[in-house]
N, C-alpha and C positions, 0 to 999 in steps of 0.2 A: 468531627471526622469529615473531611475532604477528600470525594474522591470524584475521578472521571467516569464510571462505567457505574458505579453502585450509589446509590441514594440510603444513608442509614440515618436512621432515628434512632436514639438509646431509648429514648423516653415514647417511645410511637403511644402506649399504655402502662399503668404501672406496673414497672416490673416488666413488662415485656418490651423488645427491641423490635426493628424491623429493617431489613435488608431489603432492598429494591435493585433486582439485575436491568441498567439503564442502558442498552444499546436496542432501543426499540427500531431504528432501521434495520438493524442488521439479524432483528429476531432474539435480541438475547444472544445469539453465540456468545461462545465462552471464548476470548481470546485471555492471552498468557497475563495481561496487564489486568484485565477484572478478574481472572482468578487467582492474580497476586492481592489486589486489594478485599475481595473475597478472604483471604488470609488473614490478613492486616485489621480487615474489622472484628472478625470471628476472634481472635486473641487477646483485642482492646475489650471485648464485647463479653467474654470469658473471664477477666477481671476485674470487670465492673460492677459491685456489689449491689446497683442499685438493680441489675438486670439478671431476671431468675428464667427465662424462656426468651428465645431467639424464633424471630420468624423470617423466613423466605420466600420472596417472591418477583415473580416480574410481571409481567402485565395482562390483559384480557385476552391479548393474541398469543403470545409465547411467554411460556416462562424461560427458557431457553431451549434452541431452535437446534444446539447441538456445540462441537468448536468450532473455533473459524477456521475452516479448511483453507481459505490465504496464506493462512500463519505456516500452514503442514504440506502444501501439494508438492513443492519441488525439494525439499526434504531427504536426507538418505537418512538412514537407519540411524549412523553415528548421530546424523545433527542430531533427531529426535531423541538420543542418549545422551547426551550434551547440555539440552534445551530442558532434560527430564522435568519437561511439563508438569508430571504429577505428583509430584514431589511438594506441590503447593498444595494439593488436595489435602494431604496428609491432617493439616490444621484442621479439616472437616469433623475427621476420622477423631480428633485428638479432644475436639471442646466439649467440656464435661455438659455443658447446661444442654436442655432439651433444645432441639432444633424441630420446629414445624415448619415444611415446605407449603404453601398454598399455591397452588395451580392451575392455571386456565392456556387453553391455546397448546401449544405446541410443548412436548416436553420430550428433547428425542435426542437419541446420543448421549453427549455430555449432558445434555439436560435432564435427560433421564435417568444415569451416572451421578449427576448432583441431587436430582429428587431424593433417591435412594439412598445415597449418604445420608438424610436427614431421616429423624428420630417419629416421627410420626407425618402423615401426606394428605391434606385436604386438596380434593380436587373439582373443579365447572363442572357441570357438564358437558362442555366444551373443548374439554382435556382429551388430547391424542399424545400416545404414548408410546414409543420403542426406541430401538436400538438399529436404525440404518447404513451401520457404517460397510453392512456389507456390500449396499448398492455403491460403493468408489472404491471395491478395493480394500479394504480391511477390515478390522473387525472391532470389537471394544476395546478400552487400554485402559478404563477408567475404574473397572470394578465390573464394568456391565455382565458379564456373562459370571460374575459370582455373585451378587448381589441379586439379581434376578433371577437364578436357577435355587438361590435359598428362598425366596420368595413366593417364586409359582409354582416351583417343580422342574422338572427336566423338560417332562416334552413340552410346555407352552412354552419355557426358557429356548430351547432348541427351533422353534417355531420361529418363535421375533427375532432372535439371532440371525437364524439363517436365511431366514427371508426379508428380513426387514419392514415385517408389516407392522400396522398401527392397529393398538389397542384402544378403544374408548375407555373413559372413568367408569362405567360401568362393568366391563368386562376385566377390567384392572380391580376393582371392587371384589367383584365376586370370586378371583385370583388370589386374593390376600394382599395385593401388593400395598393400594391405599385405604387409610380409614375413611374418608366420608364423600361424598357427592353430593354437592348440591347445586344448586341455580346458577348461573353464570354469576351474575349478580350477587351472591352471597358467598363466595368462595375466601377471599380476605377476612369479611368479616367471622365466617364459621373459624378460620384458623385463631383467631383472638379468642372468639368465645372457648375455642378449646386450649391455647394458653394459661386464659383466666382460670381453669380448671387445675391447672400444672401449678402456675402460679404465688396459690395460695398455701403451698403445703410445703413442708419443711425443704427446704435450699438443701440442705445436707444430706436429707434421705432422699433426694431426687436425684442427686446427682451419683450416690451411692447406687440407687437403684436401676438406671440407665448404665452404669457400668458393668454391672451382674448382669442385664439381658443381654448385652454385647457381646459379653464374654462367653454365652450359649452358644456365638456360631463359631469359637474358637480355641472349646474344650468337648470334653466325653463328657457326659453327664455326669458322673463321679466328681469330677474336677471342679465342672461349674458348679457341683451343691455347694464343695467345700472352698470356694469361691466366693459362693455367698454368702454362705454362714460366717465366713468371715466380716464380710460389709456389712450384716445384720448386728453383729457384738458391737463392730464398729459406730454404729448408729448411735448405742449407748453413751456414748464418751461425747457427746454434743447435749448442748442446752438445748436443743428444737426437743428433742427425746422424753426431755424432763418435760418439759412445755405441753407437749402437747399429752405426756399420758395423765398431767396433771389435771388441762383442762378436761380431759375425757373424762377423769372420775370427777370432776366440777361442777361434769356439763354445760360447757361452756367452749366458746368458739377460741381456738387456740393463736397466740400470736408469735411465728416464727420470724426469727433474727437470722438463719444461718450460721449459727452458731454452736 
């Protein structure tokens, strides 16, 4: 896979891929053309059987710095209905396999909009985080003000919206927003170590299972038990199932196929 703005590995580790957001002058913004190919890989990358976790990232200064506001300034309404930017997102929203974001630098706006799409968040300590679209003039369009008012709550949600201040990895930590903080230095590498943990377990129940927690911020609880309970019967109908309850009574380490 070729592209101008993204740097992919299928094979970055076994089983795991690796997305690299490449517009390092420009901070990672997200223009229309990397998050077409953003699209483009996360699809190739969703059917490729050799790859059971997907990781994201961009580099020590930003993971992404937000959109390119070039793309949007002189803009009216229609264009931006036209252009319907997000529309490309959707493919984020859509890929079954786990997605782990790694983050260092900047992650603000759409980068922040993109973190949160993904399925689990290792972050630098270095990581500053919000939603500043209110300092030009508008506001999120990405998810931002739902995805992060399910996240932290309303009033810190209402905070960073409306003011547009920056949250440290730590104070994003202690929010629920990401799982882990570590050293500048070790921000990449923790997002693998925590793949390799995704990994190794059955293809089938991970992606069954990633679908049931989704499906929490978009039913009653009623709905999502019998939601899951469905994915759960379903689990049964795969050879990983068999596999792995055989190794258990075996005691022995299980060898899943996705199957």
């Amino acid at each position: 896979m070729q592209f101008e703005f993204i740097i992919v590995n299928p094979q970055a580790e076994k089983y795991v891929a690796l997305i690299q957001l490449n517009r390092p002058k420009e901070l990672n913004a997200l223009n229309l053309q990397l998050m077409g190919e953003l699209r483009d890989a996360l699809k190739e990358l969703d059917n490729n059987d050799e790859v059971r976790a997907i990781i994201i990232t961009g580099n020590e200064k930003a993971f992404a710095a937000g959109a390119d506001i070039k793309q949007m300034a002189d803009k009216t309404a229609i264009d931006m209905m036209n252009v319907d930017q997000f529309s490309t997102w959707d493919q984020i929203k859509k890929t079954k396999k786990p997605i782990i974001a790694a983050v260092s630098g900047f992650a603000l706006g759409g980068g922040c909009e993109l973190m949160m799409h993904c399925d689990m968040i290792v972050a630098s300590e270095s990581a500053r985080i919000g939603q500043p679209e209110i300092k030009i003039g508008v506001m999120p369009g990405a998810g931002g003000t739902q995805r992060l008012t399910r996240a932290v709550g309303k009033a810190l949600a209402m905070e960073i919206v409306l003011t547009g201040k920056f949250i440290t990895a730590d104070e994003a930590l202690r929010a629920g927003l990401i799982n882990k903080v570590v050293p500048n230095e070790m921000y990449l590498k923790e997002a693998f170590s925590l793949a390799k943990q995704v990994v190794d377990k059955s293809p089938v129940a991970i992606k069954l299972a990633k679908e049931s927690v989704l499906a929490a911020f978009n039913t009653s609880l009623d709905e999502g038990l019998i939601f899951e309970r469905k994915n759960f019967y379903l689990c049964f109908a795969s050879e990983d199932q068999k596999e792995g309850m055989k190794a258990f009574l075996e005691k022995r380490a299980a060898s899943f196929t996705g199957k």
